[in-house]
Short mmCIF file of the C-alpha atoms (twelve columns), coordinates in Angstrom:
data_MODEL
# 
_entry.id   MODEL 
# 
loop_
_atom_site.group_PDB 
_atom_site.id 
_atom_site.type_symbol 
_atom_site.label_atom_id 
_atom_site.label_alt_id 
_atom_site.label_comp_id 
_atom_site.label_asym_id 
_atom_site.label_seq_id 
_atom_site.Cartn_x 
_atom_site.Cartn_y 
_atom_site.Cartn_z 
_atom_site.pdbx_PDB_model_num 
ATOM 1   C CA . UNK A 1   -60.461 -80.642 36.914  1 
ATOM 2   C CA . UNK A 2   -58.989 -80.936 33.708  1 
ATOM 3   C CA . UNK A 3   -62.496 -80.522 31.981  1 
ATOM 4   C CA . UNK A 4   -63.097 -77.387 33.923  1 
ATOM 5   C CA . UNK A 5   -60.125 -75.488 32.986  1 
ATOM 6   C CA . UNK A 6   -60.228 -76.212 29.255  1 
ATOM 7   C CA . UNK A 7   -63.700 -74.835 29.120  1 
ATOM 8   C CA . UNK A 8   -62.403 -71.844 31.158  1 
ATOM 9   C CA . UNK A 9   -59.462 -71.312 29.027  1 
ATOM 10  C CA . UNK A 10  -62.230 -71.484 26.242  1 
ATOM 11  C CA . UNK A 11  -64.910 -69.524 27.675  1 
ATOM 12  C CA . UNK A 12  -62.482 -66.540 28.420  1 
ATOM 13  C CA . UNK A 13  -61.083 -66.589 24.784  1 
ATOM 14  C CA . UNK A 14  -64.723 -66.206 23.370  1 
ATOM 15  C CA . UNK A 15  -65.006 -63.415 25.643  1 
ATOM 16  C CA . UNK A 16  -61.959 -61.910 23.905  1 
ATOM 17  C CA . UNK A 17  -62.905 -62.681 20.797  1 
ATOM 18  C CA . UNK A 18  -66.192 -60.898 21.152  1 
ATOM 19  C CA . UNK A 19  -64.311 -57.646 22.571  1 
ATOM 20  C CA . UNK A 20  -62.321 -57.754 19.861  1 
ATOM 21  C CA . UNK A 21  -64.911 -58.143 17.222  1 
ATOM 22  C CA . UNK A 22  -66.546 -55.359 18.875  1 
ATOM 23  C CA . UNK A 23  -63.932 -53.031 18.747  1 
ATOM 24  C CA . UNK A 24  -63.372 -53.633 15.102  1 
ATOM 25  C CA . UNK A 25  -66.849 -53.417 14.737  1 
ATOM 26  C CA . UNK A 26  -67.163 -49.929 16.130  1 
ATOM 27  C CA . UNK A 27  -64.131 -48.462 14.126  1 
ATOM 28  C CA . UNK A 28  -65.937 -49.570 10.781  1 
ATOM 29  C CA . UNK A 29  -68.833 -47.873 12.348  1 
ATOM 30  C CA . UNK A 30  -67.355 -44.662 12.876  1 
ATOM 31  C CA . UNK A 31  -65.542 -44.395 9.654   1 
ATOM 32  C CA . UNK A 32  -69.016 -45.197 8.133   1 
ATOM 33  C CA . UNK A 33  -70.248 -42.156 10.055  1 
ATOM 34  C CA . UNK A 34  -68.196 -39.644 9.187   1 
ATOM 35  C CA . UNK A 35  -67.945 -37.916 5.395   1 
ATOM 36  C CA . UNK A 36  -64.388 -38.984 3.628   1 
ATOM 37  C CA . UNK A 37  -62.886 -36.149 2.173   1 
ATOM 38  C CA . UNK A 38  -61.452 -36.985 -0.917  1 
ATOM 39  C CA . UNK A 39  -59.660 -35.304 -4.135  1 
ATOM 40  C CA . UNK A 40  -60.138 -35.963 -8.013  1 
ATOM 41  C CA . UNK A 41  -57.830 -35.032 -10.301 1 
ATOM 42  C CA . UNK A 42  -59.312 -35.322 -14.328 1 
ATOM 43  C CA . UNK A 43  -57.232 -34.745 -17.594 1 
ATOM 44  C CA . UNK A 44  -57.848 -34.695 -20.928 1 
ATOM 45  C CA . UNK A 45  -58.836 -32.403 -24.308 1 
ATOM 46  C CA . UNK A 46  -61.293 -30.025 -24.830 1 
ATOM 47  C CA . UNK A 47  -61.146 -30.159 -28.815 1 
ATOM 48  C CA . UNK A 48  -63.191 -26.903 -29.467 1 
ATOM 49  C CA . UNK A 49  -63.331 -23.751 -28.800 1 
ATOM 50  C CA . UNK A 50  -67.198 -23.399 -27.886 1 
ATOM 51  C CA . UNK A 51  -67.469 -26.990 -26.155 1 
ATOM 52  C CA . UNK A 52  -68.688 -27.348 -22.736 1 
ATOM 53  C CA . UNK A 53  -67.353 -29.846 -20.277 1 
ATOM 54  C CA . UNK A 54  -69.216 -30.818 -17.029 1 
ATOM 55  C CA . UNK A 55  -68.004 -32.639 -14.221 1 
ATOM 56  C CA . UNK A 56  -70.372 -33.376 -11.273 1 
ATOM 57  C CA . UNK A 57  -69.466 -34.135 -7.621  1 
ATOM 58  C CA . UNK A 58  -71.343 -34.976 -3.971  1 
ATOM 59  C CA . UNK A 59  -70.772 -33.474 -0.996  1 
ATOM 60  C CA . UNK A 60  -71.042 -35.747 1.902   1 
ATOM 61  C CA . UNK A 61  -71.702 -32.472 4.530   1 
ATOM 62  C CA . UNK A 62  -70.600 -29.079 4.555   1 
ATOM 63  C CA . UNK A 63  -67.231 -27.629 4.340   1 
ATOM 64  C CA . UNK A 64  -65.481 -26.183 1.394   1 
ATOM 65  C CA . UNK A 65  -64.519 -27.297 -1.726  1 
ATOM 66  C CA . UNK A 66  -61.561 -25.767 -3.674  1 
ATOM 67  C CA . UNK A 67  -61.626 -26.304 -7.918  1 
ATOM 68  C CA . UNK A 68  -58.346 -25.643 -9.603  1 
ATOM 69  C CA . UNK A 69  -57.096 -26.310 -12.816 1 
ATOM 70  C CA . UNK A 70  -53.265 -26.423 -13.735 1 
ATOM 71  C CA . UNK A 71  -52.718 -27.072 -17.475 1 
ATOM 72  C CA . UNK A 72  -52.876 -23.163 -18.398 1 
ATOM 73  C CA . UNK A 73  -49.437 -22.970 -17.389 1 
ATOM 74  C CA . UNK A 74  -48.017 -26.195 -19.319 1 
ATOM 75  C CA . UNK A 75  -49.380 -24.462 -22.595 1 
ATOM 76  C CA . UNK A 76  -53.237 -25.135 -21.861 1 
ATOM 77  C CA . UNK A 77  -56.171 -22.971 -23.335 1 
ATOM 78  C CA . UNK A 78  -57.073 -20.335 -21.147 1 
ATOM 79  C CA . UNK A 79  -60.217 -22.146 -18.754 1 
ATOM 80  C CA . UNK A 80  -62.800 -21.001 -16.966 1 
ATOM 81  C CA . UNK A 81  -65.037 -22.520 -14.109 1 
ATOM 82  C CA . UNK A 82  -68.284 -22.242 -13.031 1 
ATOM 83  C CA . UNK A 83  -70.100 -23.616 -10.179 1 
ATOM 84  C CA . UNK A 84  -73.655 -24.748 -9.663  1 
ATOM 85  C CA . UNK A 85  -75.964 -25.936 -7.349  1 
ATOM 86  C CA . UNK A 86  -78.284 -29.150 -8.418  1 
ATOM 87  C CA . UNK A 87  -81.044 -26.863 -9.743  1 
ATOM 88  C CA . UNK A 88  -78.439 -25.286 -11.992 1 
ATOM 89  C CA . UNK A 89  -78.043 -22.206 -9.833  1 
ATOM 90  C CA . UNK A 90  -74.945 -20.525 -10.397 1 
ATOM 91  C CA . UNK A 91  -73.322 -20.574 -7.374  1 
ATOM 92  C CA . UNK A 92  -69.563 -18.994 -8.379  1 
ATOM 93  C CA . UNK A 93  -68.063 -18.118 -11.747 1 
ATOM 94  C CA . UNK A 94  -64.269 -17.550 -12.447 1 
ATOM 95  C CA . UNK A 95  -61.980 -16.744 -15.614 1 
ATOM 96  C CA . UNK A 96  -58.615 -16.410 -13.667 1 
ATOM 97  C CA . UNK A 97  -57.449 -17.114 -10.155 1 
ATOM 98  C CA . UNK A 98  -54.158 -15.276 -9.977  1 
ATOM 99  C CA . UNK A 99  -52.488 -17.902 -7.971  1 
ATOM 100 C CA . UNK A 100 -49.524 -18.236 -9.016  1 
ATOM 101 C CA . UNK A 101 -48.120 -21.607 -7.328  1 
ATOM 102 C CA . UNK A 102 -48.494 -25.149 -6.089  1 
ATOM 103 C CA . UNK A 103 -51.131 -27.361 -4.716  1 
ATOM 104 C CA . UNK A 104 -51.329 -30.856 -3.935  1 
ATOM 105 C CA . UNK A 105 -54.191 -33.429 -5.016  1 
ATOM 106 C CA . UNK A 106 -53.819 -36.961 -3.845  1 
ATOM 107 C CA . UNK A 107 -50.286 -36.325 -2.391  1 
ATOM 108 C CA . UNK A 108 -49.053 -35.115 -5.950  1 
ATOM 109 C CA . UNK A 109 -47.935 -31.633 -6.373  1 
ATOM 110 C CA . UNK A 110 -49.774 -29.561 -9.171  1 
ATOM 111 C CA . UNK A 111 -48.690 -26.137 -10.596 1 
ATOM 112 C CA . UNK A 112 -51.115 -23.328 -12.092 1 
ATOM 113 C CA . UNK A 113 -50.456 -20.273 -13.580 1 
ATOM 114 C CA . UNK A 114 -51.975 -16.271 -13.333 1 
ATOM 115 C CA . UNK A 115 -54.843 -17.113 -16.018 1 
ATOM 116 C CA . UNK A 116 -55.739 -20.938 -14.611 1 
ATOM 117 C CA . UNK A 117 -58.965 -20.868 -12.774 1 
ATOM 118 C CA . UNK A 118 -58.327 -21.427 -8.592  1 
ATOM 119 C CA . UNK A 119 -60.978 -20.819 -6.418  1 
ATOM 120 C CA . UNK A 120 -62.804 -22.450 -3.181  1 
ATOM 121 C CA . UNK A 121 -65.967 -21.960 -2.116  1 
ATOM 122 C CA . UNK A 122 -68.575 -23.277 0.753   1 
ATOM 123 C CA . UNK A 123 -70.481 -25.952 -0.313  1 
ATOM 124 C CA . UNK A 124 -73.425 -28.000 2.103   1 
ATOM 125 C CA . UNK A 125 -74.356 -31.545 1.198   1 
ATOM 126 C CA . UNK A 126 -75.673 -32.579 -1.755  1 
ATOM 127 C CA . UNK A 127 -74.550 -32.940 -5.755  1 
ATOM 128 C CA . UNK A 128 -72.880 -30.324 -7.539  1 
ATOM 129 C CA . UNK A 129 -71.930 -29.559 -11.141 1 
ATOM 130 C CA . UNK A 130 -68.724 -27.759 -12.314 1 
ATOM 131 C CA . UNK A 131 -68.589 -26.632 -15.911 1 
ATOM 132 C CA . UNK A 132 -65.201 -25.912 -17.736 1 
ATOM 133 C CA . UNK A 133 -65.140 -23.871 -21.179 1 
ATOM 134 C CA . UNK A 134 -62.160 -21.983 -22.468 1 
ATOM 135 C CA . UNK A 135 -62.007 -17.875 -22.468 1 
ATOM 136 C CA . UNK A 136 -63.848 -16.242 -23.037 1 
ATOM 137 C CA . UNK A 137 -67.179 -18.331 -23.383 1 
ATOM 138 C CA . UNK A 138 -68.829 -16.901 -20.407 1 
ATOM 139 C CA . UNK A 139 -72.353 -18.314 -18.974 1 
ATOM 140 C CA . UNK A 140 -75.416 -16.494 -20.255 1 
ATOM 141 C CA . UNK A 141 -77.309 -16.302 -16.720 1 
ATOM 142 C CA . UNK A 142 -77.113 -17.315 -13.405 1 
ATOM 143 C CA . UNK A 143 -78.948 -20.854 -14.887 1 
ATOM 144 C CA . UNK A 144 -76.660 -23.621 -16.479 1 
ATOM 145 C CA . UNK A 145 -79.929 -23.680 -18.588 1 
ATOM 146 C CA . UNK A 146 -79.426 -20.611 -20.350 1 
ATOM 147 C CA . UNK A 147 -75.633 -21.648 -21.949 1 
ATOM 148 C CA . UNK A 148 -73.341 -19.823 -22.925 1 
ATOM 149 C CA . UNK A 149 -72.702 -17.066 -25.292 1 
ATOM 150 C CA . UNK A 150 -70.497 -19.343 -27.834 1 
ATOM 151 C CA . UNK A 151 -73.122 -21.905 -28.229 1 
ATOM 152 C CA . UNK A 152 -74.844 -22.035 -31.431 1 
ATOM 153 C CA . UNK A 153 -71.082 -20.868 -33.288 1 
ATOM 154 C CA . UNK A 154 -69.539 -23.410 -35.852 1 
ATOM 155 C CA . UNK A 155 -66.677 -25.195 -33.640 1 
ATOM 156 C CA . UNK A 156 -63.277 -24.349 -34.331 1 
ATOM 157 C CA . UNK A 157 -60.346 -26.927 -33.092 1 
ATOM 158 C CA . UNK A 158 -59.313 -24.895 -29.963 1 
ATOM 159 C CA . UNK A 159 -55.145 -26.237 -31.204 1 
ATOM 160 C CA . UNK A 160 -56.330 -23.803 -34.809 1 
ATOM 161 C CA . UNK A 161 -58.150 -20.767 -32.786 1 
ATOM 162 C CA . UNK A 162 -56.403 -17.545 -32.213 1 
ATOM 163 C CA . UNK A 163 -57.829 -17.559 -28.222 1 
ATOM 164 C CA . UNK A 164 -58.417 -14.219 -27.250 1 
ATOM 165 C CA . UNK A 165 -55.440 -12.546 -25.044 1 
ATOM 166 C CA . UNK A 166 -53.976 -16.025 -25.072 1 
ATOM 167 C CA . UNK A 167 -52.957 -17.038 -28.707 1 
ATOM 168 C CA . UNK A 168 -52.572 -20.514 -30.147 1 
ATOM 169 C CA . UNK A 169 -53.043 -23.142 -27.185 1 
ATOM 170 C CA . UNK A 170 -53.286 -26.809 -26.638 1 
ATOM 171 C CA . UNK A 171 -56.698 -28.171 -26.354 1 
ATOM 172 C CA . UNK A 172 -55.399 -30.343 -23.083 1 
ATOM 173 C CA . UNK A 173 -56.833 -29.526 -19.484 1 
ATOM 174 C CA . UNK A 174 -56.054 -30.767 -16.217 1 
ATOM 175 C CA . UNK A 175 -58.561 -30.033 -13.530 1 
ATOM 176 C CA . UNK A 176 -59.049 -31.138 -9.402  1 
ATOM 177 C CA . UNK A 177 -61.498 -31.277 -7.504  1 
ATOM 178 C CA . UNK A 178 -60.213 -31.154 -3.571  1 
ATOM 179 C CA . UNK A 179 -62.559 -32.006 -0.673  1 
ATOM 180 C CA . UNK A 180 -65.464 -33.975 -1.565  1 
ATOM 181 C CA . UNK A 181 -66.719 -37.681 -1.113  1 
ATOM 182 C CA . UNK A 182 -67.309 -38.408 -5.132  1 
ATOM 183 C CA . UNK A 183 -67.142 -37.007 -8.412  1 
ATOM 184 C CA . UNK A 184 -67.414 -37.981 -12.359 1 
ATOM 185 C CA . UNK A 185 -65.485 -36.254 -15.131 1 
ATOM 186 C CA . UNK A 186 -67.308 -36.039 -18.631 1 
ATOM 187 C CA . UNK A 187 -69.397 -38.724 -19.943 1 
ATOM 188 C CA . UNK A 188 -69.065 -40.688 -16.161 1 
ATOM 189 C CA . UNK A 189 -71.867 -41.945 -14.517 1 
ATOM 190 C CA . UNK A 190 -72.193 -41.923 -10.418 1 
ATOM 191 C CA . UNK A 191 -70.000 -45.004 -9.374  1 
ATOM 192 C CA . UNK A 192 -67.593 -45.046 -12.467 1 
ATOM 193 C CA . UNK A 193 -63.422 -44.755 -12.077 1 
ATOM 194 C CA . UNK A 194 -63.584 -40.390 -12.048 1 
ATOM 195 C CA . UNK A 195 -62.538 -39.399 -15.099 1 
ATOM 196 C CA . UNK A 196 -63.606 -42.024 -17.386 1 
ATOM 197 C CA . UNK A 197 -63.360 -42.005 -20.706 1 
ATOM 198 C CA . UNK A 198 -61.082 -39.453 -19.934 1 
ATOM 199 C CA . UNK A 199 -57.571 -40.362 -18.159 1 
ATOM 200 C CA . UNK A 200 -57.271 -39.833 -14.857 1 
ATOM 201 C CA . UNK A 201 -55.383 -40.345 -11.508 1 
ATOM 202 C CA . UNK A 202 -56.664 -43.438 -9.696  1 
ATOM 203 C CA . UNK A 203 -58.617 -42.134 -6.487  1 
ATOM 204 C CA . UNK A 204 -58.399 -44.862 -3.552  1 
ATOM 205 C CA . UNK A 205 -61.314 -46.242 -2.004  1 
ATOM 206 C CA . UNK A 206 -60.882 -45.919 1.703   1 
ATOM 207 C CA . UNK A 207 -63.643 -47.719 2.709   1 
ATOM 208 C CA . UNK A 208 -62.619 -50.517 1.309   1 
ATOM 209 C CA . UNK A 209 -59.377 -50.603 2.650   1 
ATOM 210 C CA . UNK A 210 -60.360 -49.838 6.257   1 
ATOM 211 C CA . UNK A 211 -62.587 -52.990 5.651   1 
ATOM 212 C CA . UNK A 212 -60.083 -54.963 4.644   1 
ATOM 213 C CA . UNK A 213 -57.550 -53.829 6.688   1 
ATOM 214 C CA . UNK A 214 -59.848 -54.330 9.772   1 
ATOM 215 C CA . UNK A 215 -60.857 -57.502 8.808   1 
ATOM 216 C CA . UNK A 216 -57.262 -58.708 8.870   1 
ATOM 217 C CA . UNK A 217 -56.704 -56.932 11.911  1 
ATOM 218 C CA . UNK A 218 -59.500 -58.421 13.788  1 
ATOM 219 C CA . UNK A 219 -58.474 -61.761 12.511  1 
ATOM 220 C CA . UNK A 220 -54.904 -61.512 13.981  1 
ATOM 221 C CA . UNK A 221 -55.940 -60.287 17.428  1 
ATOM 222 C CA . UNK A 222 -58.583 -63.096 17.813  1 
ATOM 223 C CA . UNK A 223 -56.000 -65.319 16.997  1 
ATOM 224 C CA . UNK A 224 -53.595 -64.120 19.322  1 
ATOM 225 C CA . UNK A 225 -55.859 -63.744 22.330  1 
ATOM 226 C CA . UNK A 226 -57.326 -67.525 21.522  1 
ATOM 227 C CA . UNK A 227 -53.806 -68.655 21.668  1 
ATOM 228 C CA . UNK A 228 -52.824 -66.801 25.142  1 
# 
């Protein structure tokens, strides 16, 4: 009799411990499923006056994307940003976003002024690049392959240039990227820490804490319903 119950008592805690790993399981499923929404927030210099920065991201499925930057109103150069598709289709273009305000990235609030560059746009999955330059070196055509209209110019230190309508600036930048599953700052590769070599807020990885987290979780339960 004794025998029998101890392999009941054993037999039903398996049971729970399957239901358990199950559920567990299932929740890493789902979060595997669905596209993680994420924001990336890059800073750095932009020594001169005719450079071109890129900064790529991936869109896990469709939605909207909103690129801001927030430096023109700490004494920034005046930016601009253009978006385009993974042909190099220009997809949007903007010198200023006249929103005056405050927007957060990764819980942290972030002002930008009149002449920053604020926009969001619809994007559908797939890899995207964002180019920054400083006003007023505009894109040549609607292809990222046919530059811009400073290119080819002898570089001037953007902290020595008379910017036009903007005077002497700081060659720093701050720009976000709000809504997307990855992206890489200037000289990144897919994978890196965004932002590197440039400094950078640290961006979570969620997946890896749900993981965790779930793993832990899992192993408490079990050990809970074993014991009961």
């Amino acid at each position: 009799m004794i025998i029998l119950l101890k392999h009941f008592k054993r037999g039903r805690a398996m049971k729970k411990s399957s239901v358990i790993l199950s559920l567990v399981g299932l929740l890493v499923f789902c979060f595997c499923s669905t596209s993680y929404a994420l924001d990336f927030d890059f800073f750095g210099t932009m020594p001169y006056h005719n450079d071109v920065l890129q900064f790529g991201f991936t869109s896990a499925g469709a939605g909207n994307v909103t690129l801001f930057s927030s430096s023109w109103d700490d004494g920034g150069f005046d930016p601009m940003l253009g978006l385009w598709d993974s042909s190099g289709n220009l997809i949007y273009f903007q010198d200023d976003g006249h929103n005056t305000g405050s927007t957060l990235s990764n819980s942290v609030s972030y002002t930008h002024g009149t002449w920053d560059s604020y926009y969001t746009a619809p994007v559908g999955v797939g890899d995207y690049t964002v180019t920054l330059t400083a006003y007023n070196n505009f894109n040549n055509s609607s292809l990222l392959s046919g530059g811009f209209n400073r290119d080819g110019e002898t570089p001037i230190l953007i902290t020595s240039w008379n910017q036009p309508a903007n005077g002497y600036r700081t060659d720093d930048y701050a720009f976000h990227i709000l809504n997307v599953s990855e992206a890489t700052g200037p000289g990144d590769e897919p994978g890196d820490e965004p932002g590197n070599p440039q400094p950078n807020t640290v961006v979570p990885e969620p997946l890896t804490m749900v993981l965790f987290g779930s793993g832990l979780w899992g192993a408490f339960l079990r050990q809970k319903f074993i014991r009961s």
